[in-house]
C-alpha positions as CSV (number, residue, x, y, z in Angstrom):
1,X,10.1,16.8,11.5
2,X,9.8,14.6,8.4
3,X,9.4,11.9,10.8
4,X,6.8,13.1,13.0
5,X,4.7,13.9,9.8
6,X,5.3,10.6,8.5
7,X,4.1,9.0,11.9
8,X,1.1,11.1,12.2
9,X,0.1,10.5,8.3
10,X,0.4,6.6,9.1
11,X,-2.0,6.9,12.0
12,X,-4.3,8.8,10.0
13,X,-4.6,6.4,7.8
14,X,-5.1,3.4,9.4
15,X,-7.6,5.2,11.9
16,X,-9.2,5.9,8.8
17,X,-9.2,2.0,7.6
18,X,-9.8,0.2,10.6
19,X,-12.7,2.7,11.4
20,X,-14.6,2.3,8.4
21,X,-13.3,-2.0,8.0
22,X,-15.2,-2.4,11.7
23,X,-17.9,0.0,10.7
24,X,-18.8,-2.7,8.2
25,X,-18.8,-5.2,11.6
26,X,-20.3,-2.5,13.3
27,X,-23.8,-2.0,10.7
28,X,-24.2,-5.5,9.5
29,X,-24.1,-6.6,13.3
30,X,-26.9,-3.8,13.9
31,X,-29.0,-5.1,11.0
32,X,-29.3,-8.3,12.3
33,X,-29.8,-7.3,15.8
34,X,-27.1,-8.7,17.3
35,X,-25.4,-6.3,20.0
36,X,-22.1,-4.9,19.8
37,X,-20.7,-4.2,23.0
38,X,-17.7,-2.2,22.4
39,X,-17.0,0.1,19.3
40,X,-12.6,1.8,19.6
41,X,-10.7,3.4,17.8
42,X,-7.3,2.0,18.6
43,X,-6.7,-0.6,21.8
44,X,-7.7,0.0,25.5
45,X,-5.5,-2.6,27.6
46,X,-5.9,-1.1,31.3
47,X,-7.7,1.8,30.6
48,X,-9.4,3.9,28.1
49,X,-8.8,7.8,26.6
50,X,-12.6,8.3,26.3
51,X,-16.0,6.5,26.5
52,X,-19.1,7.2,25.4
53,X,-22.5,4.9,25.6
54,X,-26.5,5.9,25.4
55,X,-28.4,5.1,28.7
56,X,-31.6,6.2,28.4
57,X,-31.3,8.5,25.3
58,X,-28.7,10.4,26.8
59,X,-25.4,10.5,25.9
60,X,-22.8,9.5,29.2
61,X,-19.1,10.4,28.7
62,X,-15.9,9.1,30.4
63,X,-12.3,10.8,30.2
64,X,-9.4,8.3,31.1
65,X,-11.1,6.0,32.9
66,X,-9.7,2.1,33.3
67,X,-11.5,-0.7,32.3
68,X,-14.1,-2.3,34.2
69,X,-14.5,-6.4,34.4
70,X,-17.6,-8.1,33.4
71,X,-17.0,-11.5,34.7
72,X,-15.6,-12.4,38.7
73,X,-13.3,-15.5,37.4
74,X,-16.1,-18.2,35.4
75,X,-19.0,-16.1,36.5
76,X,-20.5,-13.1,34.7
77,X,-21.2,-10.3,37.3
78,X,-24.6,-9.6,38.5
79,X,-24.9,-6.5,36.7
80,X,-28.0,-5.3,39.2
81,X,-25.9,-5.8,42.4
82,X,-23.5,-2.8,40.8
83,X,-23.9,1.0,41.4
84,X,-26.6,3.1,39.2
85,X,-23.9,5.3,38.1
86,X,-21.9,1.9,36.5
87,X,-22.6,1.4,32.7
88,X,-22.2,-2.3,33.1
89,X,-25.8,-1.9,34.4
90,X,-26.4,-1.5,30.3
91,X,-25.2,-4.2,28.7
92,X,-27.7,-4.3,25.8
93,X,-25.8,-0.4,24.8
94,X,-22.5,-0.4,22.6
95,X,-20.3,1.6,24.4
96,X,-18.0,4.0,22.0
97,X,-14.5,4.7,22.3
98,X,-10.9,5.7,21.7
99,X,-7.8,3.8,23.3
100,X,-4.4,4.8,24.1
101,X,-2.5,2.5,21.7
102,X,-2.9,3.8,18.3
103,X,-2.2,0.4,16.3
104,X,-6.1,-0.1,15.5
105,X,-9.5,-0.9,16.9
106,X,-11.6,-3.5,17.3
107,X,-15.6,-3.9,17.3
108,X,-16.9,-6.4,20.2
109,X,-19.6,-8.3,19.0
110,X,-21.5,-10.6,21.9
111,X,-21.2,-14.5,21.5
112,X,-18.5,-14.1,19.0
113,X,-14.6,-16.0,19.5
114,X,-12.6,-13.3,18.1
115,X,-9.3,-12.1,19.4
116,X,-10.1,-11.3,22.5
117,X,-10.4,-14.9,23.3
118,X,-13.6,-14.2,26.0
119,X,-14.1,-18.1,26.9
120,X,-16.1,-17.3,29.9
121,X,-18.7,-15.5,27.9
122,X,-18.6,-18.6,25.6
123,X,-19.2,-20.8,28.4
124,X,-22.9,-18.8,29.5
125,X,-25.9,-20.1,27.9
126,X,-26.4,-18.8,24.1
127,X,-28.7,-15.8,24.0
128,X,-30.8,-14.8,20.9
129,X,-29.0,-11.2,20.5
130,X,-25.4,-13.3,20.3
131,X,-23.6,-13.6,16.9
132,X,-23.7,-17.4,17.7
133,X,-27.3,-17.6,17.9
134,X,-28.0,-16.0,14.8
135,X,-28.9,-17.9,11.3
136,X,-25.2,-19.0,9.1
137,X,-26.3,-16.2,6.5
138,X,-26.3,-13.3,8.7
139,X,-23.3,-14.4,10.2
140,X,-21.4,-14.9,7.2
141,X,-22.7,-10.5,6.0
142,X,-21.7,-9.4,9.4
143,X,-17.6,-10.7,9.4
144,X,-17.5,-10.0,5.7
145,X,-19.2,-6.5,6.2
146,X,-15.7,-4.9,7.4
147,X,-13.8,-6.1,3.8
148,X,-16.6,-5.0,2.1
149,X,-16.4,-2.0,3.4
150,X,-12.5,-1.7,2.8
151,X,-13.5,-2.1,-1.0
152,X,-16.0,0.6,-0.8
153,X,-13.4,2.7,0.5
154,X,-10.9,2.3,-1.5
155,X,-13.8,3.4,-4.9
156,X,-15.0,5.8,-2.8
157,X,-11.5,8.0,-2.2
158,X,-10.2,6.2,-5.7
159,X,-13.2,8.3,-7.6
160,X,-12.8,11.3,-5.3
161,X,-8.9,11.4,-6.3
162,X,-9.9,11.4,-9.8
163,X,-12.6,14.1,-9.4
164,X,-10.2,16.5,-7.7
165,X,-6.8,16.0,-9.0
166,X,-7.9,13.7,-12.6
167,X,-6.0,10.7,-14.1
168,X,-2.5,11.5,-15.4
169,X,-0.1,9.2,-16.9
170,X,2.7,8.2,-19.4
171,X,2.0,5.5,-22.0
172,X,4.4,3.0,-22.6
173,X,4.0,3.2,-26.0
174,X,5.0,7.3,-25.6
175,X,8.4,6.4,-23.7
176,X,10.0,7.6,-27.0
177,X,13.0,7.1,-26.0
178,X,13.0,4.1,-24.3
179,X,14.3,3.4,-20.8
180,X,17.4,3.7,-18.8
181,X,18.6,0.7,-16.9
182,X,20.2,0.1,-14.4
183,X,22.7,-3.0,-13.4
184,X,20.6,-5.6,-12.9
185,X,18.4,-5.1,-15.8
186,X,21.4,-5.0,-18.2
187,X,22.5,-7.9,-16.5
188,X,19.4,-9.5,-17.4
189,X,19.3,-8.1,-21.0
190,X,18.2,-5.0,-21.4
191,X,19.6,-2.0,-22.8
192,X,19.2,2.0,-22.8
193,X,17.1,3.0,-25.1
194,X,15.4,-0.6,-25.5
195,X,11.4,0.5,-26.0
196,X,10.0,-2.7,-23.9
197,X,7.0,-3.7,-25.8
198,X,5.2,-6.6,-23.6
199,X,6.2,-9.1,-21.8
200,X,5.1,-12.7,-22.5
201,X,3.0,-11.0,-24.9
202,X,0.3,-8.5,-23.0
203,X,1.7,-4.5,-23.5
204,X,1.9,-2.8,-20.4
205,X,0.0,0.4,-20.7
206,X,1.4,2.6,-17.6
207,X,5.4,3.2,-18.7
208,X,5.6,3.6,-14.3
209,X,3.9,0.1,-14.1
210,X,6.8,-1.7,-16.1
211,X,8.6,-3.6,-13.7
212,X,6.0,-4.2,-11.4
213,X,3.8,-6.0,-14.3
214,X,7.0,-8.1,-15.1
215,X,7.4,-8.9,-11.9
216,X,3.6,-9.2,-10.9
217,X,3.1,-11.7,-13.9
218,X,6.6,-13.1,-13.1
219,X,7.5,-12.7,-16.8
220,X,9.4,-15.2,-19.1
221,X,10.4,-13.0,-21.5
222,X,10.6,-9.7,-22.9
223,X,9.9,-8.4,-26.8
224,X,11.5,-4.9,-26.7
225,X,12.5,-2.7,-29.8
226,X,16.1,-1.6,-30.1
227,X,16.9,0.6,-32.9
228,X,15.2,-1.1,-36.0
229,X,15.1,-4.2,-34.7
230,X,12.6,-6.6,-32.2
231,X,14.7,-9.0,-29.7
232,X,13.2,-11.7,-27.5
233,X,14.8,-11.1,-23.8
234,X,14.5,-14.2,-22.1
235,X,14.3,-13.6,-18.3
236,X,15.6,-15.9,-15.8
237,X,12.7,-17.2,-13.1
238,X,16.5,-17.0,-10.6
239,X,16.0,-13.0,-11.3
240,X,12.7,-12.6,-9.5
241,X,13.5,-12.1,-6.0
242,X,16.5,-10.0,-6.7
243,X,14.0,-7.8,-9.2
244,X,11.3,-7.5,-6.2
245,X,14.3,-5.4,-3.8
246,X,15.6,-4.2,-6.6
247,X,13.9,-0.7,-7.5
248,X,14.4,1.8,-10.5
249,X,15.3,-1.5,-13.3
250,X,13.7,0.7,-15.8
251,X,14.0,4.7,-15.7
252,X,12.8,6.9,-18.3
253,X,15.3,7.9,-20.4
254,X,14.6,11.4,-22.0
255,X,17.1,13.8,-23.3
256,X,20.1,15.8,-21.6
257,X,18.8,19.5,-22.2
258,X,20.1,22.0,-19.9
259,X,17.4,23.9,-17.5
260,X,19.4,25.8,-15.7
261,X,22.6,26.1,-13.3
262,X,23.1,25.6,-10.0
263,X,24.7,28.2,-8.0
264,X,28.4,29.2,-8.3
265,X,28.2,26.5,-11.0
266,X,31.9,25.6,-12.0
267,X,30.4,25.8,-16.0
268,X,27.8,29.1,-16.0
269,X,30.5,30.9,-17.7
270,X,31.6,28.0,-20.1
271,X,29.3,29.2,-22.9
272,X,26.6,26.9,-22.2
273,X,23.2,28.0,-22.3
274,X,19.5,27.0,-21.0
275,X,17.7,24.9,-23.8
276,X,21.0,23.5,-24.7
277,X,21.1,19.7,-25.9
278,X,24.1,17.8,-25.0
279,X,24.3,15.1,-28.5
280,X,27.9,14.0,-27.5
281,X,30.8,13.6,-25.0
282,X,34.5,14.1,-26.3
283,X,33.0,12.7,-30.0
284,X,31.6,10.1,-28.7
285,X,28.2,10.4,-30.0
286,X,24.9,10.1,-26.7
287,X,22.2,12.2,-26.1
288,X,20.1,10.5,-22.8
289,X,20.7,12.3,-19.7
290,X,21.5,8.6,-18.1
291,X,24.1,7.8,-20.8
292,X,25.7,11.4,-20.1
293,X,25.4,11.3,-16.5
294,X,27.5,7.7,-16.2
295,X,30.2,9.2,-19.0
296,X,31.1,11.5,-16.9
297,X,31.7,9.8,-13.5
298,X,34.4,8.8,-15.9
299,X,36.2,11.9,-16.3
300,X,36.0,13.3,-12.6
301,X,38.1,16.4,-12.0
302,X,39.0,16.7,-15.7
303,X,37.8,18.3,-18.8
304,X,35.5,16.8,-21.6
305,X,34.4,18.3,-24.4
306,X,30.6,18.6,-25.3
307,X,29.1,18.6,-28.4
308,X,25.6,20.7,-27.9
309,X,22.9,21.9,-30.6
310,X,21.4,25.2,-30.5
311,X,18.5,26.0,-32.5
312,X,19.9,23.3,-34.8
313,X,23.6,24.2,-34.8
314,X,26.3,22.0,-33.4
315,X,29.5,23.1,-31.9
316,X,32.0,22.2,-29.2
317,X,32.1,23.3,-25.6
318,X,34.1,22.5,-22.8
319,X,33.2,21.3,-19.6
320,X,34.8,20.9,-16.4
321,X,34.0,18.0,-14.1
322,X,33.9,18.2,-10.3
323,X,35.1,15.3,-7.8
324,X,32.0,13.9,-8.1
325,X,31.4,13.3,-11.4
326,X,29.5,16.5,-11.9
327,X,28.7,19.2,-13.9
328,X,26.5,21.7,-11.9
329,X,24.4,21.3,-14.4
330,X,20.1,21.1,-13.7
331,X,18.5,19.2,-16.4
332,X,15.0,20.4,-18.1
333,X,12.9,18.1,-16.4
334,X,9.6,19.3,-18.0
335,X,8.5,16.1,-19.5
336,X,5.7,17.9,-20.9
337,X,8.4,19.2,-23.5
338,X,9.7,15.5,-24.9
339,X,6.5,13.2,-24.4
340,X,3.1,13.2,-24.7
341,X,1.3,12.8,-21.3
342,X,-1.9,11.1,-21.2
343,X,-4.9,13.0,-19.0
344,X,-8.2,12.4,-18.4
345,X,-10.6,14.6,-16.3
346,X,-13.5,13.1,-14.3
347,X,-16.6,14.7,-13.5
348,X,-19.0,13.5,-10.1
349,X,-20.4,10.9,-12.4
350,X,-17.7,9.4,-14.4
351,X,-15.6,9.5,-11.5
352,X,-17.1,7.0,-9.3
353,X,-17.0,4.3,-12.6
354,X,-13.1,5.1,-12.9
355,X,-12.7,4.7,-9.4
356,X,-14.2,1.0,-9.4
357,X,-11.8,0.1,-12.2
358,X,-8.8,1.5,-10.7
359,X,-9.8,-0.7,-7.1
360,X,-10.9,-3.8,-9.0
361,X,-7.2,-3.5,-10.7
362,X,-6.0,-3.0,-7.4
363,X,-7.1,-5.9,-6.1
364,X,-6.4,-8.4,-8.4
365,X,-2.8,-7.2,-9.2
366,X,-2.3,-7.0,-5.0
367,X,-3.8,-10.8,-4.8
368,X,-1.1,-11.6,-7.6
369,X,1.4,-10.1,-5.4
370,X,0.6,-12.3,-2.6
371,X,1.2,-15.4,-4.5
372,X,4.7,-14.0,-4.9
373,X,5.0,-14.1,-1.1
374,X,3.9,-17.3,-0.8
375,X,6.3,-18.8,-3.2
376,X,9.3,-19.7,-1.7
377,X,11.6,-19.5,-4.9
378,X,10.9,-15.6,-5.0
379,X,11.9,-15.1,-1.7
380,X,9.5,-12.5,-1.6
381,X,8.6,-12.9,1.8
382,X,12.0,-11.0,2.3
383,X,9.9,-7.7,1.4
384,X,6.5,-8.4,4.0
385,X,7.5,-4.7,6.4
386,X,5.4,-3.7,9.4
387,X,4.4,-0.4,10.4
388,X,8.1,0.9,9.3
389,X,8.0,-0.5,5.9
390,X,4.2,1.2,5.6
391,X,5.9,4.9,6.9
392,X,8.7,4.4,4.5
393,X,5.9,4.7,1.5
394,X,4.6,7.9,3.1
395,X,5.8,11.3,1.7
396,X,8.1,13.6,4.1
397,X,5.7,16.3,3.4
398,X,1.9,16.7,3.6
399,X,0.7,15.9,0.4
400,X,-3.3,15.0,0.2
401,X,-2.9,13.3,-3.3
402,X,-0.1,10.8,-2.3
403,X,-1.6,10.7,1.3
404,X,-5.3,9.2,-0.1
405,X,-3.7,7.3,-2.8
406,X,-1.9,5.4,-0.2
407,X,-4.9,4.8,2.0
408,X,-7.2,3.8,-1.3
409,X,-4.4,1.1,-1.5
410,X,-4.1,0.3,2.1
411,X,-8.1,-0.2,1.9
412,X,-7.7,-3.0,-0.5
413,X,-4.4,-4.4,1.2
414,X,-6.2,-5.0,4.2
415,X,-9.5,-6.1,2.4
416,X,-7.5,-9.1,0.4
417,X,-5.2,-9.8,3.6
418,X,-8.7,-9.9,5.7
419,X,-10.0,-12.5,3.5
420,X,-7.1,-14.9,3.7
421,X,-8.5,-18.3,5.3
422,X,-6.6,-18.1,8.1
423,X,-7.9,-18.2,11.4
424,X,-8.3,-15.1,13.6
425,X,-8.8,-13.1,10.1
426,X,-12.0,-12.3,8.7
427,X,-11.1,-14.9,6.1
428,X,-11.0,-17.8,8.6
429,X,-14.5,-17.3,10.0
430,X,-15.8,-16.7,6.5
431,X,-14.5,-20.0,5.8
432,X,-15.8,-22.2,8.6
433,X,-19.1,-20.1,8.0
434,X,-19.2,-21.4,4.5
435,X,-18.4,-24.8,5.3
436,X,-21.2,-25.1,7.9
437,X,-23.4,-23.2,5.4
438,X,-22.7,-26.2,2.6
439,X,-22.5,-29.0,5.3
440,X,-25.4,-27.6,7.5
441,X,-23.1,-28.6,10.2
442,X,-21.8,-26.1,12.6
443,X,-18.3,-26.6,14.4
444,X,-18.1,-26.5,18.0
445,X,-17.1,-23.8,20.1
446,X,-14.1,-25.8,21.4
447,X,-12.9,-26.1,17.4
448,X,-13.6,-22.2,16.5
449,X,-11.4,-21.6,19.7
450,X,-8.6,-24.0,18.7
451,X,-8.9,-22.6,15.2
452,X,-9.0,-18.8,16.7
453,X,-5.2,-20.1,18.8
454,X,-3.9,-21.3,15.7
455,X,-4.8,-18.1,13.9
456,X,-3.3,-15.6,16.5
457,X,0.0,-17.7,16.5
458,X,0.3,-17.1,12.8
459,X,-0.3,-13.6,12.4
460,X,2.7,-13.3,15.5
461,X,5.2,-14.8,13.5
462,X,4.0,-12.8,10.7
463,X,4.7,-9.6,12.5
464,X,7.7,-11.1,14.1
465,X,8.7,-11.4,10.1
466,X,7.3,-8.1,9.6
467,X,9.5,-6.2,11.9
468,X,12.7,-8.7,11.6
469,X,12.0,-7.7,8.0
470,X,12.1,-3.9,8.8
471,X,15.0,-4.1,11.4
472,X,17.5,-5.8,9.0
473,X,16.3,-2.9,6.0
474,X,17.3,-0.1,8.8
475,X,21.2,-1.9,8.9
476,X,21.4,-2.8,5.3
């Protein structure tokens, strides 16, 4: 079940994205008069779940129907020798509709090389409603309409989040007690209980967004405090790729006060009680869960002795261990009750403002992160996942918050990833567009095509790195 709802909450989303990214195709295209001839949500090879176009201000459906040809090998089909019933007879009306294979959708704009690679159309004499007839301006607004409309997205449900649900957070600078680390950060340097304070000297404000903004800025060092004193961590550039697959470097370490017991609990007669805090383990004096929690995988099936304060009192309790290192325990996990958590509340007007911040710092820490990918010395091109890696990031239950804070940042993934200048993307047209639009030169049709080849060869070994990517994560 967990699966299924992580499936259909993928879909969802990136029906949601790719909708509204060729919507922006879709209305610029319009604006300029240049026809559109199909309009899907997800692809149609063979045959199509439903169609829908206007002939003669009414609307004509279609229910599984398979797709028609338009050309008869290098010549376009007289469209007047067909049936009346047979919409080809309407070329000049977008048809609508909705594929069987639910890994996107595409918008069909006439005299255009895209993906579908339609070289006989290319061949026919250019007509004035044809993307290829119209002025380098208007061209340029209708391939960069669908990013800009990934980024209006992404505001849009970023500002809607934040009037619903607000903005809730813990500082850094609140992390009172520091942060528990795990091997590879205390291989690196750092220590439990270490308050990091910035690294190569700009604070991180978000205590969550730690090792993501060392990573992000790919961080020389570290000034953290420990006890009374400031240290200098110097972090090896060798560390980056194993601190990009390697999650959880920095926990937040808060104290070991008992919430509760679980059931049967081997200790609910040992004397210990709910709002107890554990200061010690057989004398030895620690008080952060963390700590605690690795002291006793030390003592499994044995006894330790726990110092614990109660309303300010110390004293001594036993404790039994299980096999596993365990004290059927639960831990008070109220953070409310050790830190002070920032809020803020939006209303319909402030929300929208906050909402453009939070996407314009989305997208310039995700195009930071996609430097890291193309670096070859942090091997972060070991992380780029497909569709598997995207589910992974999707909660096992229905949860609206998570589920349109994950689209908001799939918007702006595929906004940035659209504008990379590679051919077959947005990006790669945008860039011939702007060289012809400096030049005044236009490249030929036979160059755009070449360029388009080149383009759909790269993004295939992409996903072939995608999934090879995803596969080996399944069996490692």
């Amino acid at each position: 079940m967990v699966v299924l709802i992580k499936i259909v909450q993928v879909i969802f989303a990136l029906s949601i994205l790719v909708l509204v990214h060729e919507l922006g195709h879709f209305i610029f295209a319009k604006l300029f008069k240049t026809r559109v001839n199909k309009f899907y949500l997800f692809f149609n090879p063979k045959f199509s779940i439903l169609r829908a176009k206007k002939i003669d201000g009414k609307w004509r459906f279609k229910f599984f129907s398979k797709n028609l040809p338009t050309h008869k090998g290098n010549n376009k089909i007289d469209v007047s020798t067909l049936p009346e019933d047979d919409w080809r007879r309407h070329p000049e009306n977008t048809e609508y509709g909705i594929g069987w294979l639910p890994l996107g959708g595409y918008c069909a704009i006439a005299g255009m090389i895209d993906e579908s690679m339609d070289k006989e159309a290319m061949k026919l004499p250019p007509q004035p409603y044809e993307f290829r007839t119209k002025p380098a301006w208007q061209r340029f607004f209708i391939m960069f309409g669908g990013v800009l409309f990934n980024f209006i997205l992404a505001v849009l449900l970023y500002g809607a989040i934040m009037n619903v649900w607000g903005d809730e957070y813990l500082r850094n600078e609140d992390a009172i007690y520091g942060v528990a680390v795990n091997d590879l950060s205390y291989e690196i340097g750092f220590r439990n209980g270490d308050r990091i304070l910035d690294f190569d000297g700009v604070p991180v404000e978000d205590f969550a967004m730690l090792q993501v903004d060392m990573v992000r800025a790919q961080a020389e060092e570290a000034r953290v405090l420990r006890g009374n004193d400031t240290l200098t961590i110097k972090i090896d550039p060798q560390y980056i790729a194993a601190i990009l697959n390697t999650p959880g470097m920095f926990d937040l370490a808060f104290p070991f006060v008992v919430g509760g017991f679980t059931e049967g609990s081997i200790n609910a007669d040992s004397g210990l009680e709910i709002g107890d805090e554990v200061k010690g383990i057989d004398s030895v004096s620690m008080f952060l869960a963390q700590e605690i929690r690795k002291e006793l995988l030390r003592h499994k099936e044995s006894t330790v002795s726990a110092t614990v304060s109660r309303s300010g009192d110390l004293m001594d309790i036993p404790l039994q261990v299980d096999s596993a290192g365990m004290i059927q325990v639960m831990l008070d996990t109220d953070l409310t009750k050790f830190f002070t958590i920032t809020s803020h509340d939006y209303n319909f007007f402030t929300a929208i403002p906050a909402g453009c911040k939070k996407a314009w710092n989305n997208i310039t820490n995700y195009i930071r992160e996609l430097g890291l990918i193309f670096s070859p010395k942090t091997k972060a091109y070991k992380s780029v996942g497909s569709f598997i890696a995207i589910g992974k990031i999707f909660p096992g239950s229905w949860d609206w918050y998570r589920v349109w804070n994950l689209t908001a940042m799939l918007s702006i993934m595929l906004g940035v990833l659209n504008l990379l200048p590679i051919p077959a993307l947005d990006g790669g047209h945008i860039l011939f567009l702007l060289i012809e639009i400096i030049t005044r030169r236009k490249p030929s049709d036979k160059v755009l095509e070449v360029a388009q080849t080149i383009g759909m060869i790269l993004l295939i070994a992409l996903m072939i790195l995608a999934f090879g990517n995803d596969i080996r994560g399944l069996f490692t």
